[in-house]
Structure formats: C-alpha cells, structure tokens
C-alpha positions in Angstrom: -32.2 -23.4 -11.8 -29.8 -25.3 -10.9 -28.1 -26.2 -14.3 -28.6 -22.6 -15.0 -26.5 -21.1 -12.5 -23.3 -24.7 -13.4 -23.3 -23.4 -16.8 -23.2 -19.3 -15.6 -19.9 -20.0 -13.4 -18.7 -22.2 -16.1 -19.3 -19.5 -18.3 -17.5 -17.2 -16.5 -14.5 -18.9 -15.8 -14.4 -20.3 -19.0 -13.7 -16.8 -20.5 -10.7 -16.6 -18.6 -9.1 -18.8 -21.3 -10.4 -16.4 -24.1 -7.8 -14.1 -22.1 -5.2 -16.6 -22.4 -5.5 -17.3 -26.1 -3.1 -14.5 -27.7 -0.2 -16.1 -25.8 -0.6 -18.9 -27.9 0.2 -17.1 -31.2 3.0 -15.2 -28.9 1.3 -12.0 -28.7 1.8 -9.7 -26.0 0.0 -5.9 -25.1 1.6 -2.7 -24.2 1.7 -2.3 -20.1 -0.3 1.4 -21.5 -2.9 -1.6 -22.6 -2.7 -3.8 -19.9 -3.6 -1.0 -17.5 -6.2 -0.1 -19.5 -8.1 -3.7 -19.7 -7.3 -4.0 -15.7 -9.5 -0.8 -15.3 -11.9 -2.3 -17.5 -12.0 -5.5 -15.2 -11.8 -3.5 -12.1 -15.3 -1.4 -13.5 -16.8 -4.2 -14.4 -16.5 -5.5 -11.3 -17.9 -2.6 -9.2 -20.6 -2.4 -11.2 -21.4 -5.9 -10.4 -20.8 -6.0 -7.0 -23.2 -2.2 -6.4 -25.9 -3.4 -9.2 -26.2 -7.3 -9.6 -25.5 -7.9 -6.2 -25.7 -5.6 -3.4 -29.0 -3.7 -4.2 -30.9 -7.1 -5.3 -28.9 -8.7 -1.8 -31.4 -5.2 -0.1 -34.5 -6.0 -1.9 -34.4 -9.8 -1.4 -34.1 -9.3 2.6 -36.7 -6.8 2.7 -39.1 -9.0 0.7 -39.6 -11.0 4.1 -37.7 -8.5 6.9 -38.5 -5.2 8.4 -36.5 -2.4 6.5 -34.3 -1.9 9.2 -33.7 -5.6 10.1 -32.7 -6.0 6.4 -29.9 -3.0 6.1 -28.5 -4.4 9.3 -28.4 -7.7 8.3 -26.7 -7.1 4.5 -24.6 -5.2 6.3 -22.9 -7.8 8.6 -22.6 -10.0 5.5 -21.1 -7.3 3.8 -18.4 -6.8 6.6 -17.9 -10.4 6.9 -16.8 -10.6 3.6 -14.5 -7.9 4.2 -13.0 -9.6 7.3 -12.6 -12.7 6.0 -10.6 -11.4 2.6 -8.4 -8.8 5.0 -7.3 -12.2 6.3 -7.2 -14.3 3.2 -4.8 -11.2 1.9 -2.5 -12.0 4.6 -1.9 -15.5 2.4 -0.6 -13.8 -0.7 1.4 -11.0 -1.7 0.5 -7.4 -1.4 1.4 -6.9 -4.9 0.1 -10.1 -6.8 -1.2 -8.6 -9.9 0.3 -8.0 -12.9 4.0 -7.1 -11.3 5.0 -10.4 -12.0 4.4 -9.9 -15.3 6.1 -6.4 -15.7 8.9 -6.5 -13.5 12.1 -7.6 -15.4 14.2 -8.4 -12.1 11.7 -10.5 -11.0 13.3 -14.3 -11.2 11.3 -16.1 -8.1 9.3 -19.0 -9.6 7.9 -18.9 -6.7 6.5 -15.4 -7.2 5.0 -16.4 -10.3 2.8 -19.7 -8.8 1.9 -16.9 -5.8 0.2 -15.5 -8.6 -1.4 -17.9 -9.7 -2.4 -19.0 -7.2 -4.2 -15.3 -5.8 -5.9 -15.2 -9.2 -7.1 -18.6 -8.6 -8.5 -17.6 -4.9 -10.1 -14.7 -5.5 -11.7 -16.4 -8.9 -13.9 -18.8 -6.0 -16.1 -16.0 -4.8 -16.9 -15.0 -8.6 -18.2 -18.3 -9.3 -20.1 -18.4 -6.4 -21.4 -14.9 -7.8 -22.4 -16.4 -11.0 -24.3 -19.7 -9.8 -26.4 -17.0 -7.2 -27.2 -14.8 -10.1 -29.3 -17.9 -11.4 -30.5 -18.3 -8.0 -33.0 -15.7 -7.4 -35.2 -17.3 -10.1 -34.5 -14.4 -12.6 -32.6 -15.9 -15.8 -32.0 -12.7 -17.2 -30.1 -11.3 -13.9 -28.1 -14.5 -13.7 -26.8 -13.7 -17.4 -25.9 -10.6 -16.9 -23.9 -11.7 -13.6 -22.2 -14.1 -15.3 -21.4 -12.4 -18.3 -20.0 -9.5 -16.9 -17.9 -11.7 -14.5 -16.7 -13.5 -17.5 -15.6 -10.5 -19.3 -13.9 -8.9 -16.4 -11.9 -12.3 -16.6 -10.4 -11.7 -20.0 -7.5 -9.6 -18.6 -6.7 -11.9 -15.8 -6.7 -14.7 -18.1 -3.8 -13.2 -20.1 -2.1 -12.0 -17.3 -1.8 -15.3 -16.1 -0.9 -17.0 -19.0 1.8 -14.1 -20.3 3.3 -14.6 -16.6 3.8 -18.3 -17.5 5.0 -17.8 -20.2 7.6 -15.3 -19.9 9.3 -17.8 -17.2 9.5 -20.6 -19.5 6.7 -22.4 -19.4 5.3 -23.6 -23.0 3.0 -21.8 -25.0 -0.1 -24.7 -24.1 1.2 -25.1 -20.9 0.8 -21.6 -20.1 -2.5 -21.9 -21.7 -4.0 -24.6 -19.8 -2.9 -23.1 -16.4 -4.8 -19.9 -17.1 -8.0 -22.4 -18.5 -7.4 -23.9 -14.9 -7.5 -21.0 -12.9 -10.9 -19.9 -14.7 -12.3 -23.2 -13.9 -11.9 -22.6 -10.3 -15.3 -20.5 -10.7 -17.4 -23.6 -11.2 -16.6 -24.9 -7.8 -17.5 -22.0 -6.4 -20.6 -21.9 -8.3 -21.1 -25.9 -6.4 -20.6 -24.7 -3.5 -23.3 -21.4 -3.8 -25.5 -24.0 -4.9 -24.7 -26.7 -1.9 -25.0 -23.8 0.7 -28.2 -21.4 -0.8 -30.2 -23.8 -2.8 -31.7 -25.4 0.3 -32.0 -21.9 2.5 -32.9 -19.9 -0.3 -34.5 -17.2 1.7 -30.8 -16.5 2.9 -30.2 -16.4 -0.3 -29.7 -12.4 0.0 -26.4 -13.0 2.8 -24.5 -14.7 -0.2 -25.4 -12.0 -2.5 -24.2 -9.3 0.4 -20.8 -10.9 1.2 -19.9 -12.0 -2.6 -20.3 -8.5 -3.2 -17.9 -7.1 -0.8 -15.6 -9.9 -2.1 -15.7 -8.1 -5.4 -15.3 -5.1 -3.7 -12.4 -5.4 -2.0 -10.2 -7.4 -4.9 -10.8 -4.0 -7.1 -10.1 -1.5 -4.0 -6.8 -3.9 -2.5 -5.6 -5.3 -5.7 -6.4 -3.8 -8.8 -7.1 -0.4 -8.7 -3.0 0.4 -6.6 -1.9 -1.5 -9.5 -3.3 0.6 -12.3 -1.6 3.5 -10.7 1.7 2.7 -10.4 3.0 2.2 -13.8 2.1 6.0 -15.1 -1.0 5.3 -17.1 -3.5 6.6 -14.6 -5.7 8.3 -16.9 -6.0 5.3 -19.6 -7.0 3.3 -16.7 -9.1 5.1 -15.1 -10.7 5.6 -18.2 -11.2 2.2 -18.6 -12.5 1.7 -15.8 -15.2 4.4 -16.1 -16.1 2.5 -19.1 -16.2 -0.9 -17.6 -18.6 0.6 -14.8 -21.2 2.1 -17.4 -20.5 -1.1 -19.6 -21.8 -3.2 -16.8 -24.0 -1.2 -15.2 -26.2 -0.7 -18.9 -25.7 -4.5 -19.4 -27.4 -4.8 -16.2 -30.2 -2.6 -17.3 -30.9 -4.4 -21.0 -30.3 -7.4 -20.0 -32.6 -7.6 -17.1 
C-alpha cells in the first residue's frame, strides 16, 4: 500500500513534465488553446475533488460514525481546508496563473518565480491526494486519483515551463523547473503517508480537506482566469469535458 500510493504521486507529478515537453522543441499554443486545456484541468479537478474524494471521505466516516456525526465531521475538514488556503492565498498573487505567461508588459522576474512557486504550493495537496487514493486499500480508486491528477497537470506543466522560457531561461532549464515543480507531489504523497498510514481510520479527514484544497484552486485560481481573455465558451467547454472525462474514469476504472 504504501509503494502504491509513492509511485501514484510520483505519477502524478511526473506528468507535469509531459506538459513541459513542447517547450523543448520551441512550441507554443494559442491563449484560445491554453484556455481551453486550463478548463480541462480545472474539470478534472472537480470531478476529483466531488467523486474520488469527497463522497468516498462520506462513506469512510460513516463506516464506523453515526450518520450525522460523519457529515459534521467531513464538514469541518472540508472548511479547514478552505481556511487554511484563504490564508495560504494571502502568500501569492491574486492573479498567478497563466498571466505571467500572456501578459507582454510583464518584465518582473520576480513575478515569474511567484509563479512558480504558487504552482509548486498548490501541487503539495495533490500529491497528498494521490498517495490517499492508495490508501483506502482500493488500487483501482488510487489509479484513477492519480491519473486524473496527473492529467490535470499537463497544462500547468507547460505553463510553467513556456513562462521560463519566454524570460530567458534555456530551453532544459525551463524544462527541469516545470519537472521540479511536479515533483513537489511526491512529498506530499510522504507526508499523506507519514500522517494517515498510522491513523488510518482518520483516513476520511485527509480525503475531506484535500478535496476542498482542489476545490478552491479551480474556484480562486483557474476558473477567473479562463474568463478573462475572451474564450469563455472554449473553456468552459473544456471544462465540461474534463468533468465527465474524470468523472467516467472514475466509474471504469473503479
């Protein structure tokens, strides 16, 4: 179980790179495009965070809790997830993703390491996403988890990597920064593992507050992005897909 859910943050974060791998032959994607995959990220994600982990985070706890007990108590972790990224947000710019990237009077390096280093924050909680996936004892929901966190990755990889990039850095370089950010999921799969594998039967208060985490990265971050460029209905159409994507790779899969 516990190699299982190393190699299913690894997995995801690793895909992050696969994102990152068109800089390297100089490619780039129309913002119409880059809207679009963010929407497909930002589905993916929601689906995750309703389906792989906030409905198995309700049956866990009422496996062993009183109905009631349970809602209440998924709920707190829920919330506390939510606090604790309203005041992580407070660390990083309002506007992190994928400005840096578009915005041609943008010269702060500082801006662009800012970004970075948001993708690389919110990229902990995934990982820890991915290892708890495993966790439950359920190989097949732990796939899924991690696959779909990988995927939603893709996008972010590039966007890291293109940002790089396009303020000097070398084509590799900029490749090996993106690689790093991805890799940022593992620890977080570590530290899912340090903190549940022991207490397993609070295994369902990781599940509730990882999926709030997801939660409120698409509401904050992505989905005001998407909007702001004029290519609304592309993304939101990719996002529609990335929901039913997910949720239907939920279903086979498991």
């Amino acid at each position: 179980m516990i190699l299982e859910a190393l190699a299913g943050s690894f997995l995801a974060g690793v895909l992050t790179a696969v994102g990152a791998v068109p800089v390297l032959f100089g490619k780039s994607i129309s913002p119409k495009l880059q809207d679009s995959l963010l929407g497909f990220s930002a589905g993916v994600m929601l689906s995750a965070s309703f389906f792989s982990l906030l409905f198995p985070a309700l049956e866990l706890s009422k496996s062993f809790l009183p109905e009631i007990y349970a809602v209440i108590m998924v709920s707190i972790a829920f919330l506390v997830g939510g606090f604790i990224f309203l005041i992580l947000d407070k660390k990083v710019p309002d506007d992190y993703f994928l400005r840096v990237i578009t915005d041609k009077n943008t010269d702060s390096l500082k801006r662009v390491w800012l970004f970075v280093l948001a993708v690389s924050l919110h990229n902990f909680p995934e990982g820890i996403s991915s290892a708890l996936g495993f966790m439950t004892g359920k190989t097949e929901e732990g796939i899924t988890l991690s696959l779909g966190i990988g995927i939603q990755n893709i996008p972010e990889g590039f966007a890291v990597a293109l940002a790089l990039y396009m303020f000097g850095y070398s084509k590799v370089k900029s490749f090996r920064i993106s690689l790093f950010t991805g890799l940022i999921e593992p620890l977080g799969g570590i530290f899912a593992i340090t903190l549940f594998y022991p207490f397993r039967e609070l295994l369902f208060l990781g599940f509730a507050f990882t999926s709030e985490a997801m939660f409120f990265v698409v509401i904050k971050e992505i989905i005001p992005q998407i909007q702001k460029k004029g290519f609304e209905v592309s993304a939101s159409t990719g996002l529609l897909i990335g929901f039913v994507f997910m949720m239907i790779l939920d279903t086979v899969i498991s």
